[in-house]
mmCIF file of the N, C-alpha and C atoms, coordinates in Angstrom:
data_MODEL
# 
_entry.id   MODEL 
# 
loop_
_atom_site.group_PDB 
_atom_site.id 
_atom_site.type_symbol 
_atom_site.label_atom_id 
_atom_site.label_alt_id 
_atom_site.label_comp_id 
_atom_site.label_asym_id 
_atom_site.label_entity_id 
_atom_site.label_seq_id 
_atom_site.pdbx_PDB_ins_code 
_atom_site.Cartn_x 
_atom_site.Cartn_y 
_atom_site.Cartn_z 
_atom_site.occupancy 
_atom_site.B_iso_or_equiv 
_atom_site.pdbx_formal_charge 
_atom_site.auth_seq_id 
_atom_site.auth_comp_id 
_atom_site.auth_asym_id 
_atom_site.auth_atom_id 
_atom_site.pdbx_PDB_model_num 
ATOM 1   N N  . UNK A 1 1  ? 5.304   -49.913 10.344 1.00 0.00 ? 1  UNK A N  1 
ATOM 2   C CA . UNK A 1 1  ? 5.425   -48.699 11.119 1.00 0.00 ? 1  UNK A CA 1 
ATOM 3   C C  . UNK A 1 1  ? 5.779   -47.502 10.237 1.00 0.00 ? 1  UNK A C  1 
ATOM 4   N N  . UNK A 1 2  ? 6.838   -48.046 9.312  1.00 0.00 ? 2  UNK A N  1 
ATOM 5   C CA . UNK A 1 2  ? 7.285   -46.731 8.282  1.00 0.00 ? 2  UNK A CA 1 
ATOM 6   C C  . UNK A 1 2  ? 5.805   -46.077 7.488  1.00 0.00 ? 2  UNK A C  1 
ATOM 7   N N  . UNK A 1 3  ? 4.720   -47.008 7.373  1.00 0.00 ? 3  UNK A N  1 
ATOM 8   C CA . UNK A 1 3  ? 3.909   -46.897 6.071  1.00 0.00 ? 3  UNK A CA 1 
ATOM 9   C C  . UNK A 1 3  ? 2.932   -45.764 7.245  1.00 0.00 ? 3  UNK A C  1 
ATOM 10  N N  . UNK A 1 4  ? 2.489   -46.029 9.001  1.00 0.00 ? 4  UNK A N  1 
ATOM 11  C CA . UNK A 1 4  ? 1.813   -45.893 9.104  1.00 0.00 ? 4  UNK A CA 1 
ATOM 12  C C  . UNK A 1 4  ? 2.036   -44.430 9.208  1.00 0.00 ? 4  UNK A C  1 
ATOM 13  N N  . UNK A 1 5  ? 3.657   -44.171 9.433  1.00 0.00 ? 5  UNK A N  1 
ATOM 14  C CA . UNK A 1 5  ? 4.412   -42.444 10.240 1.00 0.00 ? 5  UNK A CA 1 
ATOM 15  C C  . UNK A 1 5  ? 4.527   -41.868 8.293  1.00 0.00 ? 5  UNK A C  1 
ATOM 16  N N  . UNK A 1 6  ? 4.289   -42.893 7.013  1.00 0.00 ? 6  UNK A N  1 
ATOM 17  C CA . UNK A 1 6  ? 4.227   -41.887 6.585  1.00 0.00 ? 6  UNK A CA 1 
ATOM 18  C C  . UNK A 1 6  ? 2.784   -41.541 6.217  1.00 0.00 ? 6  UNK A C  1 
ATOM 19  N N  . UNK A 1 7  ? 1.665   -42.151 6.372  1.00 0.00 ? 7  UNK A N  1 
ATOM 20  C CA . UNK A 1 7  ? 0.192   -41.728 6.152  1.00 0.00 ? 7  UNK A CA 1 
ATOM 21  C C  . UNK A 1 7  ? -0.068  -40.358 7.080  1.00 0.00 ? 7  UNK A C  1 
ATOM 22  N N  . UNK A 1 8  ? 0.486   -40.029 8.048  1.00 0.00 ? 8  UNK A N  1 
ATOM 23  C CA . UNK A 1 8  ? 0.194   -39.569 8.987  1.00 0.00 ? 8  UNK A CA 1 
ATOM 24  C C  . UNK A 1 8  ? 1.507   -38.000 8.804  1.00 0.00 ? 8  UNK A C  1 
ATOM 25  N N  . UNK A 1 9  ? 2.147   -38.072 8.566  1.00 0.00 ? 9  UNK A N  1 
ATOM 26  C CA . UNK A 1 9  ? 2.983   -36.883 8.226  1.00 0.00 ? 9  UNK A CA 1 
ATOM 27  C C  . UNK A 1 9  ? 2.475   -36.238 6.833  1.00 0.00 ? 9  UNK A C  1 
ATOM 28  N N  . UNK A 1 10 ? 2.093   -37.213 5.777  1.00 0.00 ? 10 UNK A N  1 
ATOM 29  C CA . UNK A 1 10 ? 1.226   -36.538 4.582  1.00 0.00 ? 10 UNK A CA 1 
ATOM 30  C C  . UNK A 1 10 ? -0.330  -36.491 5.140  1.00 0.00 ? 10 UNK A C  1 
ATOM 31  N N  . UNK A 1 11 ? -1.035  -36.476 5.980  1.00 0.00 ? 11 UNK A N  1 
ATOM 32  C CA . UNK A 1 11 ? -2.369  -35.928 6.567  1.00 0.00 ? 11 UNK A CA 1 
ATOM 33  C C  . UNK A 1 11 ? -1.661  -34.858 7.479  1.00 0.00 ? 11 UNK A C  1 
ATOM 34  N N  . UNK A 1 12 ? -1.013  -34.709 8.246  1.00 0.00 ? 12 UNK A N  1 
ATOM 35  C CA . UNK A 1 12 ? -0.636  -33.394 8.694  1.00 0.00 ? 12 UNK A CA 1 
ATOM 36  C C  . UNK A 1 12 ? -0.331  -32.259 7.953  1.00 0.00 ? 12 UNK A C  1 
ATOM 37  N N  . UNK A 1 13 ? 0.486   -32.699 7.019  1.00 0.00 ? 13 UNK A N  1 
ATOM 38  C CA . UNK A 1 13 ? 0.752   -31.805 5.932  1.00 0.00 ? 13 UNK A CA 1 
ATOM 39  C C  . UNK A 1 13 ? -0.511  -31.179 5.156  1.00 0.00 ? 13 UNK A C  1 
ATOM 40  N N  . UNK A 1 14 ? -1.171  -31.724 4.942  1.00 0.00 ? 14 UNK A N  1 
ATOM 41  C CA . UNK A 1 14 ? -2.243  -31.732 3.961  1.00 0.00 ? 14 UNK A CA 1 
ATOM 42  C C  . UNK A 1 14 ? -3.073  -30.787 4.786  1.00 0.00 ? 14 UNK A C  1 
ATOM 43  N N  . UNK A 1 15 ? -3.666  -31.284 6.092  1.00 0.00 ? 15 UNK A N  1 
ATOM 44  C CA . UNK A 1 15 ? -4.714  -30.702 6.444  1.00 0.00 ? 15 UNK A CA 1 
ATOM 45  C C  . UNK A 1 15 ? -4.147  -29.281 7.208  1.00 0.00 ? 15 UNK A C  1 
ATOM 46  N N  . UNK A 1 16 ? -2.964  -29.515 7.866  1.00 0.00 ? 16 UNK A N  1 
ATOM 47  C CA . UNK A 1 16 ? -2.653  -28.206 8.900  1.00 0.00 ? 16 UNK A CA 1 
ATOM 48  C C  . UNK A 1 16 ? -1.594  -26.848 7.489  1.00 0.00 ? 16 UNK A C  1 
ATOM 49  N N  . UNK A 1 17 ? -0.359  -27.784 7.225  1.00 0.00 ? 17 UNK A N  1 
ATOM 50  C CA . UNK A 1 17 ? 0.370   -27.057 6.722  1.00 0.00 ? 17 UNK A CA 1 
ATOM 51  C C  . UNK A 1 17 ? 0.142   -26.174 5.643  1.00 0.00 ? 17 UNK A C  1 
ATOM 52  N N  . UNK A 1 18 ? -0.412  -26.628 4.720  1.00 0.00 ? 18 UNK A N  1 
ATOM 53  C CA . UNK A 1 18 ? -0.993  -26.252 3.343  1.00 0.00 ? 18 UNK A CA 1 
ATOM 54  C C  . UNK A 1 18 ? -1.865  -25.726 3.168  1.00 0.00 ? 18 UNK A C  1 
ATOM 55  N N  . UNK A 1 19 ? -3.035  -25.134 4.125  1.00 0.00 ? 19 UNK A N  1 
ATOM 56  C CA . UNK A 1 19 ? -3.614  -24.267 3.970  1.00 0.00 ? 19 UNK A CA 1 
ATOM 57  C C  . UNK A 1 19 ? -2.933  -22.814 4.655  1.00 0.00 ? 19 UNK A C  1 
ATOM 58  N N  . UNK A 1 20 ? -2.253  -23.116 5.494  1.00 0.00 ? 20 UNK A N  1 
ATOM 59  C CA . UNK A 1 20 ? -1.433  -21.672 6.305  1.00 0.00 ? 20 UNK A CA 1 
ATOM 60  C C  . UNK A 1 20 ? -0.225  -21.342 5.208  1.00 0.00 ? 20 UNK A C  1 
ATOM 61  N N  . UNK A 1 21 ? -0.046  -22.175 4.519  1.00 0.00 ? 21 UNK A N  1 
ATOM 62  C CA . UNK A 1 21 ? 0.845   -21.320 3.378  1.00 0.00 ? 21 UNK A CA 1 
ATOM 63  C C  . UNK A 1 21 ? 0.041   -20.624 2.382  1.00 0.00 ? 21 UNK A C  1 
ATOM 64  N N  . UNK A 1 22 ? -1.506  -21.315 1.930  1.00 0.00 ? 22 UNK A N  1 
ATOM 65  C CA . UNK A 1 22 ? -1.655  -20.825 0.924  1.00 0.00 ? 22 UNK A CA 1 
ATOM 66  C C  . UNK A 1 22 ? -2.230  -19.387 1.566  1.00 0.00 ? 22 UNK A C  1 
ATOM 67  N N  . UNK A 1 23 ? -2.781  -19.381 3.175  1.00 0.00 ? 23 UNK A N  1 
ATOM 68  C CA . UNK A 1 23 ? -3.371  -17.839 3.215  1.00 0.00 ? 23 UNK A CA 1 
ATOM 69  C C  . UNK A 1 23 ? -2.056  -17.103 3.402  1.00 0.00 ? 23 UNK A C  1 
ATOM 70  N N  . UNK A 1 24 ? -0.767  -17.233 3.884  1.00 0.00 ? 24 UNK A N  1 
ATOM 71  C CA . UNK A 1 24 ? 0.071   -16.421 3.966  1.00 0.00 ? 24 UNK A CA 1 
ATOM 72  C C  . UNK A 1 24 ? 0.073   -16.212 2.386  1.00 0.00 ? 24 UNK A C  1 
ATOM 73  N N  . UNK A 1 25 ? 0.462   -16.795 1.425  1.00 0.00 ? 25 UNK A N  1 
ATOM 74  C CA . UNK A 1 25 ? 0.629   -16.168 0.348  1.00 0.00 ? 25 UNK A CA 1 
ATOM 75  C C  . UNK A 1 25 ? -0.470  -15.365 -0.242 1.00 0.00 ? 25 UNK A C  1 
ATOM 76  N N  . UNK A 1 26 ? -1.634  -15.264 0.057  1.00 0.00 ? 26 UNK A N  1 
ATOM 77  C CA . UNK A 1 26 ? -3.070  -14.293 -0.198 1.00 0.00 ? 26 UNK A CA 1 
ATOM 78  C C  . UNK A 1 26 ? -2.583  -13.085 1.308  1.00 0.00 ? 26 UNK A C  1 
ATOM 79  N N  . UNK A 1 27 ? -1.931  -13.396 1.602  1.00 0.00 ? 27 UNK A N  1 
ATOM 80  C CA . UNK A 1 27 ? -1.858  -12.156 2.594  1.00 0.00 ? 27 UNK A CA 1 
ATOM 81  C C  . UNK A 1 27 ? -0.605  -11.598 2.027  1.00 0.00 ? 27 UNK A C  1 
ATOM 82  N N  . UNK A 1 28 ? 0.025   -11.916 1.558  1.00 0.00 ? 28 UNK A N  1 
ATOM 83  C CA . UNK A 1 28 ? 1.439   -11.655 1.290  1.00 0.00 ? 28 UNK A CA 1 
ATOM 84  C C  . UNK A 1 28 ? 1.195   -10.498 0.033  1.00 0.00 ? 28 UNK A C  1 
ATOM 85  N N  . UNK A 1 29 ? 0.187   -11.462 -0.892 1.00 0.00 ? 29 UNK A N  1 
ATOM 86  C CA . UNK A 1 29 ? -0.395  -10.455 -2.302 1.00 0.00 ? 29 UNK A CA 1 
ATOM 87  C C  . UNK A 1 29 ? -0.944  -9.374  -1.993 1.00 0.00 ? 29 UNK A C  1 
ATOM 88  N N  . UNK A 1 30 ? -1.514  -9.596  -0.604 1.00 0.00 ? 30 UNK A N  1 
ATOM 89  C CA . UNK A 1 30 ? -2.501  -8.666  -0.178 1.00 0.00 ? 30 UNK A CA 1 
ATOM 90  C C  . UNK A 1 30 ? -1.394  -7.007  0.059  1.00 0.00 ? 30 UNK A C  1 
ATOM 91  N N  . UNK A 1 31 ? -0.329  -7.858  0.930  1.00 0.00 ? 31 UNK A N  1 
ATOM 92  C CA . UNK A 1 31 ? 0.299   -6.311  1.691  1.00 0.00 ? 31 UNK A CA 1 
ATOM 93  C C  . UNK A 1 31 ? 0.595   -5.700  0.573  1.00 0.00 ? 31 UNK A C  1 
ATOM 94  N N  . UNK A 1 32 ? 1.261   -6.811  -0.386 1.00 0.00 ? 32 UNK A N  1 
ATOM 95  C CA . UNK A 1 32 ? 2.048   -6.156  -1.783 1.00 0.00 ? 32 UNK A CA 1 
ATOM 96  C C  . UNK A 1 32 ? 1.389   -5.017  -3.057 1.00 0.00 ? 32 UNK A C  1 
ATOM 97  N N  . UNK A 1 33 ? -0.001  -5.656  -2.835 1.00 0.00 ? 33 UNK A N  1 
ATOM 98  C CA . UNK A 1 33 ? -1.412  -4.731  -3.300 1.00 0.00 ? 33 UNK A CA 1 
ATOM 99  C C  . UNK A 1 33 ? -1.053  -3.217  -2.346 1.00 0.00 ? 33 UNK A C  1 
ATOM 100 N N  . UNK A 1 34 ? -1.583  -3.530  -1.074 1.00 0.00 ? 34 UNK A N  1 
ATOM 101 C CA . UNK A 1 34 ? -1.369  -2.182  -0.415 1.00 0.00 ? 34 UNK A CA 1 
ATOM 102 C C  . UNK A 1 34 ? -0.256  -1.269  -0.213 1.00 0.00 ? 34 UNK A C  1 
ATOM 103 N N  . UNK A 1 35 ? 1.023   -2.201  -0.576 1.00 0.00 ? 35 UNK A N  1 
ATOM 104 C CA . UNK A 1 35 ? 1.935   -1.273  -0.486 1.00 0.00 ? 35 UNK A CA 1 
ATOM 105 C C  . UNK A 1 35 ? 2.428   -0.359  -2.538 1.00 0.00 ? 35 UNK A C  1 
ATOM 106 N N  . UNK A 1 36 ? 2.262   -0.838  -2.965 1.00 0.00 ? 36 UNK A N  1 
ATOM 107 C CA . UNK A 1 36 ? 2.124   -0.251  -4.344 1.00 0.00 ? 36 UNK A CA 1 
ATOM 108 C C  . UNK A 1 36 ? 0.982   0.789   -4.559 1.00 0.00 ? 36 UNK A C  1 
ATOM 109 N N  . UNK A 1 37 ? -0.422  0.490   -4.211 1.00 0.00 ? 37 UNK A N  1 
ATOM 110 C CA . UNK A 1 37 ? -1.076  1.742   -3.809 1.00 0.00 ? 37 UNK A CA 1 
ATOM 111 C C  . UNK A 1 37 ? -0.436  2.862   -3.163 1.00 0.00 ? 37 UNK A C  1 
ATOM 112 N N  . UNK A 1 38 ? 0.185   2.567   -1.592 1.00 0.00 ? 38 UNK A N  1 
ATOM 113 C CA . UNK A 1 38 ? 0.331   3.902   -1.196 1.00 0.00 ? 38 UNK A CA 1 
ATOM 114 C C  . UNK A 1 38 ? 1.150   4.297   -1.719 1.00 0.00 ? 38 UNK A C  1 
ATOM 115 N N  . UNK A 1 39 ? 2.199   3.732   -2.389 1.00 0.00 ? 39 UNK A N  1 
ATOM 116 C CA . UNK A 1 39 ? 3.572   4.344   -3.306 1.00 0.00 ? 39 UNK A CA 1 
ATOM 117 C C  . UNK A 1 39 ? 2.843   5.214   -4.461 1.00 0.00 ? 39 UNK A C  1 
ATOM 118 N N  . UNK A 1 40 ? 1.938   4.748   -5.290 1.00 0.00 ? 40 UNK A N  1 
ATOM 119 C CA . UNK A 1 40 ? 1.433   5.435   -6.274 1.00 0.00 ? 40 UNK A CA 1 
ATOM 120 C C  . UNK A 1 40 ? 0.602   7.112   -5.282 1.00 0.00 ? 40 UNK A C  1 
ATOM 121 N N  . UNK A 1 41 ? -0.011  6.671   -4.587 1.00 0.00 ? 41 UNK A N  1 
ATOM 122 C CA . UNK A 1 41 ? -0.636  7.829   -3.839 1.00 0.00 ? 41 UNK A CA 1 
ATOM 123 C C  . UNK A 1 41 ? -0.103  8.878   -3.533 1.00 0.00 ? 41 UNK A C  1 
ATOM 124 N N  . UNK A 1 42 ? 1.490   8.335   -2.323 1.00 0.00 ? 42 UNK A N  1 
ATOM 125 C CA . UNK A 1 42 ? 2.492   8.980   -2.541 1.00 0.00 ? 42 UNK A CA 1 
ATOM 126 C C  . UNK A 1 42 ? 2.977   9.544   -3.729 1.00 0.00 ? 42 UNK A C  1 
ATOM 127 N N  . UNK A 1 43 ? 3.413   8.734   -4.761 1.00 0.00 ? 43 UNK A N  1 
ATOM 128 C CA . UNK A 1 43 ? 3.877   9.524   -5.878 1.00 0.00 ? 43 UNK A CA 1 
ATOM 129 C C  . UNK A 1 43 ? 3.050   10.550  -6.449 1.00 0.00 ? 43 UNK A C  1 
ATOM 130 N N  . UNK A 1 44 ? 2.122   10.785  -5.961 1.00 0.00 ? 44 UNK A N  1 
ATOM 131 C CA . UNK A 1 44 ? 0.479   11.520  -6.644 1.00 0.00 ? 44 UNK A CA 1 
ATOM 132 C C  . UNK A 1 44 ? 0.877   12.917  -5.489 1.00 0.00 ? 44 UNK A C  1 
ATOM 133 N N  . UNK A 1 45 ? 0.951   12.885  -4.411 1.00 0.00 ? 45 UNK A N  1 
ATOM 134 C CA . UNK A 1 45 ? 1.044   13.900  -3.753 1.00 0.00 ? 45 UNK A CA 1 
ATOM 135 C C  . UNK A 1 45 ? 2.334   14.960  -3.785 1.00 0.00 ? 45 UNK A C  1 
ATOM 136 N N  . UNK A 1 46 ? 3.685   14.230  -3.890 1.00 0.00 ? 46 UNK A N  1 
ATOM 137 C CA . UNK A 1 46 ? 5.034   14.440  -4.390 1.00 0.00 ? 46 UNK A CA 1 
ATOM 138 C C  . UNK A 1 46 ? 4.871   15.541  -5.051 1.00 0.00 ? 46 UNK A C  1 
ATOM 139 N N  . UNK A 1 47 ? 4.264   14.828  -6.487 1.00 0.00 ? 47 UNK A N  1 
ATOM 140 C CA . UNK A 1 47 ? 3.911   15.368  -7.446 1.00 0.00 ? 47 UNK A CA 1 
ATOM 141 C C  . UNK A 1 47 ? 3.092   16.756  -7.431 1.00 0.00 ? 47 UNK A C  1 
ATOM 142 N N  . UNK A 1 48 ? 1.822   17.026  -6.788 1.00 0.00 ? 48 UNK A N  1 
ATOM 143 C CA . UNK A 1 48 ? 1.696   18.114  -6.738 1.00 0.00 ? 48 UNK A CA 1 
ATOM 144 C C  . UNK A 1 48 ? 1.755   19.224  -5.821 1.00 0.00 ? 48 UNK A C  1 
ATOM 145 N N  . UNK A 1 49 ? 2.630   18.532  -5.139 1.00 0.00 ? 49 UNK A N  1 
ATOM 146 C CA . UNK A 1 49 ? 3.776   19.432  -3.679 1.00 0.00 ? 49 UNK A CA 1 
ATOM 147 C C  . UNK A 1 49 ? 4.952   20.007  -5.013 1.00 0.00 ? 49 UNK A C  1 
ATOM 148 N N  . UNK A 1 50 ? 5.214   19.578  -5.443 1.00 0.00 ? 50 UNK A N  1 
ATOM 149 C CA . UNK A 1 50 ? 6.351   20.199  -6.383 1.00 0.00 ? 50 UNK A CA 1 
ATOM 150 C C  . UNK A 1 50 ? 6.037   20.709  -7.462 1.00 0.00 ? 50 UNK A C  1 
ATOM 151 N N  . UNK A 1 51 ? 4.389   20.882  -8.130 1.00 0.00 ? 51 UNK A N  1 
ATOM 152 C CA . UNK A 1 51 ? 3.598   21.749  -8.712 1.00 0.00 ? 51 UNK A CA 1 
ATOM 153 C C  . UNK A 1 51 ? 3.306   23.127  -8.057 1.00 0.00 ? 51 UNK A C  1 
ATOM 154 N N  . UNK A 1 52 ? 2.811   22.751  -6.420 1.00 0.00 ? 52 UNK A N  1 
ATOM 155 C CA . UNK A 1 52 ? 2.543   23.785  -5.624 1.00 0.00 ? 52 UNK A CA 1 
ATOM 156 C C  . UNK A 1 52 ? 3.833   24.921  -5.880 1.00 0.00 ? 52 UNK A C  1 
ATOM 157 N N  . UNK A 1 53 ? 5.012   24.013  -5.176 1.00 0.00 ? 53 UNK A N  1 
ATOM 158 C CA . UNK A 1 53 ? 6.012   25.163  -4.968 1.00 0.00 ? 53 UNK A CA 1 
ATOM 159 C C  . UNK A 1 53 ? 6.619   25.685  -6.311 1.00 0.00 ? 53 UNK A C  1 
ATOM 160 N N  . UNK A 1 54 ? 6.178   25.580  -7.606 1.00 0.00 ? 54 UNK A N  1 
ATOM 161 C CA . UNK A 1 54 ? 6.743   26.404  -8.655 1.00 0.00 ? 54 UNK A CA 1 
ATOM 162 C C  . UNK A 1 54 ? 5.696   27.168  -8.978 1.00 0.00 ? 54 UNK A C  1 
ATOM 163 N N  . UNK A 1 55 ? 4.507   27.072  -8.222 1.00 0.00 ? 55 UNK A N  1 
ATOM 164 C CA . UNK A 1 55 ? 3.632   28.424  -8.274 1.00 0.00 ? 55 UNK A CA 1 
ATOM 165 C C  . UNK A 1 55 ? 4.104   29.147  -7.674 1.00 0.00 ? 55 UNK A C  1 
ATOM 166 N N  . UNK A 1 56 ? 3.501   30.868  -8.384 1.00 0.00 ? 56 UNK A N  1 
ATOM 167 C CA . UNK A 1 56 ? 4.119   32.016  -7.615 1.00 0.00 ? 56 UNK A CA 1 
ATOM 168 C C  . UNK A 1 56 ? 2.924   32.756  -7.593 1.00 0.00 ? 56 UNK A C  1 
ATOM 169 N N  . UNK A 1 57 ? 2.785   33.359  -6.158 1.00 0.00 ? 57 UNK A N  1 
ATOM 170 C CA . UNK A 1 57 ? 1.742   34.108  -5.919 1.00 0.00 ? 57 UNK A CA 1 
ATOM 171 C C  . UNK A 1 57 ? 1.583   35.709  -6.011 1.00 0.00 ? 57 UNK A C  1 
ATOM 172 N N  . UNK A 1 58 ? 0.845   35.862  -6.623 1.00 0.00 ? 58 UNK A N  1 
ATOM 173 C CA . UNK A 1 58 ? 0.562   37.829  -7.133 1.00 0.00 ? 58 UNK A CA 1 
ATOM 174 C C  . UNK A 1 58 ? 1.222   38.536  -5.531 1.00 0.00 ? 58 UNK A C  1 
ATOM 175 N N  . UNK A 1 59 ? 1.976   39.898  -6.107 1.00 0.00 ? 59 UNK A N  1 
ATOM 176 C CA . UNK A 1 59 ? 2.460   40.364  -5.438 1.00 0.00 ? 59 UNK A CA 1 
ATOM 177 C C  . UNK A 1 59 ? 1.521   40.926  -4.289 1.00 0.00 ? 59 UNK A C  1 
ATOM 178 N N  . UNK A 1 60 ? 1.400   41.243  -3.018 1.00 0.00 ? 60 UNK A N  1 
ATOM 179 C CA . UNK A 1 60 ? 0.650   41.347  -2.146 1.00 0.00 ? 60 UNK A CA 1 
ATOM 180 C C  . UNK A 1 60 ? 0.072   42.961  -2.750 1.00 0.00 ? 60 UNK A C  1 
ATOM 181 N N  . UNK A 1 61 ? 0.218   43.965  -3.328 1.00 0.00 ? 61 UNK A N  1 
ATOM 182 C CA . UNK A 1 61 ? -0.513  45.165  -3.966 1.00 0.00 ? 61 UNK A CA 1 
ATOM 183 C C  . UNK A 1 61 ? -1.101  45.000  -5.350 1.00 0.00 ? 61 UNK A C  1 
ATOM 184 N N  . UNK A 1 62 ? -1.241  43.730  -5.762 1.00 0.00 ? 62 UNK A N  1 
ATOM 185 C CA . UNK A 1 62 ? -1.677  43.535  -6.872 1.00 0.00 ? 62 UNK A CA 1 
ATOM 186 C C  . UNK A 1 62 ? -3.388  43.860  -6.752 1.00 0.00 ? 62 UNK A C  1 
ATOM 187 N N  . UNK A 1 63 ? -3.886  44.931  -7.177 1.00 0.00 ? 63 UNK A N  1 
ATOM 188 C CA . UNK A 1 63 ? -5.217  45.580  -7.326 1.00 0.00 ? 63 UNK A CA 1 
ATOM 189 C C  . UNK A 1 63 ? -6.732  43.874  -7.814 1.00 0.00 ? 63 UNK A C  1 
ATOM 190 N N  . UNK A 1 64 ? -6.014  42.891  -8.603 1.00 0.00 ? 64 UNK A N  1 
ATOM 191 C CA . UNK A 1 64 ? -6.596  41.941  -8.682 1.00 0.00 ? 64 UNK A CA 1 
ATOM 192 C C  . UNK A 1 64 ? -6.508  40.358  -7.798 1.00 0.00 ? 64 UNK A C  1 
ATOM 193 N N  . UNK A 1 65 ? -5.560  40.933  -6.381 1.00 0.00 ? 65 UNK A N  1 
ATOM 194 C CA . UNK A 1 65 ? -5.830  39.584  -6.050 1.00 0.00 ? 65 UNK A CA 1 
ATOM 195 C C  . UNK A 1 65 ? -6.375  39.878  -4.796 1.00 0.00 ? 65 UNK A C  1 
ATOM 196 N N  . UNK A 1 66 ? -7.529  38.343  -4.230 1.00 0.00 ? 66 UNK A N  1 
ATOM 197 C CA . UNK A 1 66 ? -8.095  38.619  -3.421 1.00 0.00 ? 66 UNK A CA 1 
ATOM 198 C C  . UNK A 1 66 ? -7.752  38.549  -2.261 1.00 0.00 ? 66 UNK A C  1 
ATOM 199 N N  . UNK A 1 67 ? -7.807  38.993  -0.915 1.00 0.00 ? 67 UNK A N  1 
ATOM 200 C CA . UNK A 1 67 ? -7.340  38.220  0.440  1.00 0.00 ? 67 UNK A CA 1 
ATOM 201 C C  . UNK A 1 67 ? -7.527  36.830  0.567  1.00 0.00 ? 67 UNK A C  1 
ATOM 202 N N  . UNK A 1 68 ? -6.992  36.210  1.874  1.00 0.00 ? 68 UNK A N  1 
ATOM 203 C CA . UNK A 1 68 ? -6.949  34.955  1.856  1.00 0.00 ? 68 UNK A CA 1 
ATOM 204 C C  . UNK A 1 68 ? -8.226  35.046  3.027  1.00 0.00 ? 68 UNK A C  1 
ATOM 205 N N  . UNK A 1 69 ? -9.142  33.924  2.825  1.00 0.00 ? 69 UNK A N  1 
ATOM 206 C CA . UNK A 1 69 ? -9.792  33.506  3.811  1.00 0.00 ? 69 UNK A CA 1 
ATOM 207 C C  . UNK A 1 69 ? -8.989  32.804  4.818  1.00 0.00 ? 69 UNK A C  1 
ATOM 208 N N  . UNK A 1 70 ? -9.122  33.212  6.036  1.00 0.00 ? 70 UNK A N  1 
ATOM 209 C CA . UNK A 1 70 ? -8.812  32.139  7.033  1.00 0.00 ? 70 UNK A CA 1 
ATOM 210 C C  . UNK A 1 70 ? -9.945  31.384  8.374  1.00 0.00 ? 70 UNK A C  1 
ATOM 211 N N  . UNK A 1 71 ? -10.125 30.169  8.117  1.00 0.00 ? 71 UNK A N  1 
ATOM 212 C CA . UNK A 1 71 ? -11.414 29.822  8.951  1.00 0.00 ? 71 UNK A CA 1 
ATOM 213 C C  . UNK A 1 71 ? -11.691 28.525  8.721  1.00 0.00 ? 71 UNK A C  1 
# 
């Protein structure tokens, strides 16, 4: 009886358990992929939000600057 409950707990294992770990861990790589992207993306935008605001824009009578389009 012992030999037959353990053939049968290593075929459960085998066929059900062990493949749902290995896709959680391909999903797991997966989020970890996507979440390091948007961090870098993020860090990409940060970045030139805090480029933007140490620009300074020509004084509004400056003879060389143009209006702003709006549209």
């Amino acid at each position: 009886m012992a030999a037959v409950t353990a053939v049968v707990t290593a075929l459960t294992i085998g066929l059900f358990v062990t493949p749902r770990i290995e896709a959680r861990k391909r999903r797991l790589g997966e989020v970890h992929a996507a979440r390091d992207t948007f961090g870098a993306n993020m860090l990409r935008v940060i970045s030139a939000c805090s480029l933007l605001q140490r620009y300074e824009l020509p004084p509004a009578d400056d003879p060389g600057r143009r209006p702003c389009v709006n549209g």
